[in-house]
C-alpha positions in Angstrom: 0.0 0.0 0.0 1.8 3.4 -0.6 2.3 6.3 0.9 -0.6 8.4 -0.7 -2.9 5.7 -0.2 -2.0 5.6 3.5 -2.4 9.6 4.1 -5.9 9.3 2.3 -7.2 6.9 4.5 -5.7 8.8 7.7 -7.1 12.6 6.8 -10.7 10.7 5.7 -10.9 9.3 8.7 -9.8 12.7 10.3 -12.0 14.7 8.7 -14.7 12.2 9.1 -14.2 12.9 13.3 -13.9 16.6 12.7 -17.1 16.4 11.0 -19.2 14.0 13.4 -18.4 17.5 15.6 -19.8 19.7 14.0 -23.6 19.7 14.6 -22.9 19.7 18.2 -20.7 23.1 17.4 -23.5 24.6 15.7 -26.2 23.6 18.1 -23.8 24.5 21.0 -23.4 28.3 19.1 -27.1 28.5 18.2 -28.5 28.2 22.1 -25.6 29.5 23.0 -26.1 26.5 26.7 -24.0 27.9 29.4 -21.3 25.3 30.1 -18.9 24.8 33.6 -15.7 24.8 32.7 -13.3 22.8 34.8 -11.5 24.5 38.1 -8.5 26.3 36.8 -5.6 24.2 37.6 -7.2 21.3 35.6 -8.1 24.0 33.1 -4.1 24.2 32.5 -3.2 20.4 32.3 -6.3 20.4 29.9 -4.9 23.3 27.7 -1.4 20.9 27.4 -3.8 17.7 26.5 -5.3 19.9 23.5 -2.4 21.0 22.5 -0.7 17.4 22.4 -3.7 16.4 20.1 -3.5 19.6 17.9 -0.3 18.7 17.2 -0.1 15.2 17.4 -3.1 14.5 14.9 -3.3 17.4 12.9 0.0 19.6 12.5 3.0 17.0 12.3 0.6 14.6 10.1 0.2 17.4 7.6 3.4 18.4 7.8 4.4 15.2 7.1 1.9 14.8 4.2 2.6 18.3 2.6 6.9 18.7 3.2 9.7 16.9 2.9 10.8 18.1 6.2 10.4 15.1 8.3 11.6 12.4 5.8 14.7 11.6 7.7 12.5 9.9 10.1 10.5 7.7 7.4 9.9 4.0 8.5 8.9 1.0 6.2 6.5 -1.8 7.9 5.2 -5.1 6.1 2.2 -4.3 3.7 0.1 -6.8 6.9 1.0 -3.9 9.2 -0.7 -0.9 7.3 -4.0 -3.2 5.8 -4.4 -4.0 10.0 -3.5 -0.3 11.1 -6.7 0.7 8.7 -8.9 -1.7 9.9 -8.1 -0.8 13.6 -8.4 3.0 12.4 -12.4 2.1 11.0 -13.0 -0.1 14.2 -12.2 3.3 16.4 -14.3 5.8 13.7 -17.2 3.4 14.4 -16.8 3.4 18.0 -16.6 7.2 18.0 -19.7 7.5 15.7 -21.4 5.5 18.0 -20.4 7.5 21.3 -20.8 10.8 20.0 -24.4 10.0 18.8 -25.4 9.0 21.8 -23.7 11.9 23.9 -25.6 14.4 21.3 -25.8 17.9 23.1 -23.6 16.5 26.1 -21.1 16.3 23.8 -17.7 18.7 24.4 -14.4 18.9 23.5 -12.7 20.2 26.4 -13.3 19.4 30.5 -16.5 21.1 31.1 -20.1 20.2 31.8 -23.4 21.5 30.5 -26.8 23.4 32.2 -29.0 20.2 33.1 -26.0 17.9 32.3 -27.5 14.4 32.3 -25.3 11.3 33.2 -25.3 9.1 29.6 -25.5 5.0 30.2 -27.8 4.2 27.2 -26.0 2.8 24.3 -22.4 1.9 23.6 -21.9 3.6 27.4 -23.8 0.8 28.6 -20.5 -1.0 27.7 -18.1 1.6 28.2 -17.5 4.1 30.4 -15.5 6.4 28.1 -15.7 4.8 24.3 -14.3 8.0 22.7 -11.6 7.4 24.7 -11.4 3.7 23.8 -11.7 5.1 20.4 -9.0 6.9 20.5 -6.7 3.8 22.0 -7.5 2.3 18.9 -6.6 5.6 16.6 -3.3 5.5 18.5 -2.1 1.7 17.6 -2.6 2.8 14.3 -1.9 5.7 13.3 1.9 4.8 13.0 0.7 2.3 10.6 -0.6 4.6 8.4 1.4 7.4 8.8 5.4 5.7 8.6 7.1 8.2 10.3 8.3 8.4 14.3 7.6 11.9 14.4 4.2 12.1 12.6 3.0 8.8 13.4 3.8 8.2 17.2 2.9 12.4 18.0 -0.6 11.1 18.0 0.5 7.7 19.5 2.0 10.0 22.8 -0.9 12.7 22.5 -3.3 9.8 23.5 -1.3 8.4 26.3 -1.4 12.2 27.7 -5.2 12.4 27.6 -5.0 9.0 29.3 -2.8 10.1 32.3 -4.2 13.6 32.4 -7.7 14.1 31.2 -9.3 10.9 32.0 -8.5 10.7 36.0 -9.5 14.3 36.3 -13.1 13.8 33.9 -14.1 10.7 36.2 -13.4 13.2 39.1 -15.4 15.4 37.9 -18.6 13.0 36.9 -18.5 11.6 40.7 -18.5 15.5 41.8 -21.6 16.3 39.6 -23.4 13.1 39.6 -22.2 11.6 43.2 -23.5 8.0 44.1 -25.6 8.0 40.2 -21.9 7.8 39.1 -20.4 5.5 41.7 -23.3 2.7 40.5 -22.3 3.3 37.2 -18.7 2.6 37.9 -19.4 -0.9 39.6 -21.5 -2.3 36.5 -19.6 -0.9 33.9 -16.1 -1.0 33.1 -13.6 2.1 32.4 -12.7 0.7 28.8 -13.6 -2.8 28.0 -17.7 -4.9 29.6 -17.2 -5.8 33.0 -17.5 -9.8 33.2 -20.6 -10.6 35.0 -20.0 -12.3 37.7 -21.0 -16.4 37.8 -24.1 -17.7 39.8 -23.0 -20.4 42.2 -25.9 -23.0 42.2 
């Protein structure tokens, strides 16, 4: 698979999460829902995870795409490698698709919480605490498969580890602050990434 082929399917797939964004932009402008942003020192840490993902995802894979300016760091893998990388990279679009539909106008990009925020279990969170999040563990493993290159490929790689280590401790601390023990049940039944197992009946 070449190198074009490979950048297509990465900025499709980008632009296709940019776009499942938007109508939750516009209806956020439109009635103009007064959110809570996060206290101020997380506000900080959470300015360092955006700008990890800015460029992580978007800068260094164009500049990569558009210059010659990181070729010295080029990689080859086995043609196996990049056809599993893009099946990996649909898996986590899906997963997204699904999560952000069901968020709908609870839906934001940075730490903050909405007017009447409602705590979401229906759907794919009925399996997942955080499947954007899983989504994005997936977008990780392979976007140095598609993208062959240790600085453009692995930004995005390291960009998700930081939301890992930074964001997601400090959202969850933030859900059991708004929604107290409604959160707490929610964290025994279901699991941070992957379905809890349920647990055997002894006869």
């Amino acid at each position: 698979m070449s190198r074009e082929i490979l950048q297509i399917i990465y900025f499709s797939g980008l632009l296709f999460a940019e776009a499942l964004r938007l109508p939750q932009r516009i209806r956020r402008f439109k009635v103009r829902q007064q959110w809570r942003p996060a206290e101020r020192s997380t506000q900080k840490a959470e300015w360092i995870v955006v700008t990890a993902v800015i460029l992580g995802i978007w800068v260094l894979p164009v500049i990569y795409a558009l210059t010659p300016w990181l070729n010295a760091f080029d990689y080859q893998l086995p043609l196996w490698a990049s056809w599993t990388a893009a099946a990996l990279f649909s898996i986590g679009l899906a997963i997204r698709l699904a999560a952000q539909r069901t968020l709908d106008r609870f839906w934001s990009f940075t730490l903050e919480t909405s007017q009447n925020h409602q705590l979401v279990t229906q759907g794919i969170f009925s399996f997942t605490r955080h499947p954007i999040y899983l989504s994005l563990i997936f977008w990780a493993v392979a976007q140095p498969g598609l993208l062959h290159n240790y600085l453009a490929g692995l930004a995005g790689s390291a960009a998700v580890l930081l939301i890992w280590l930074v964001r997601v401790p400090r959202e969850e601390m933030l859900l059991l602050e708004i929604f107290g023990d409604e959160y707490r049940i929610y964290m025994t039944r279901v699991g941070r990434l992957f379905p809890k197992a349920k647990p055997r009946l002894s006869r």
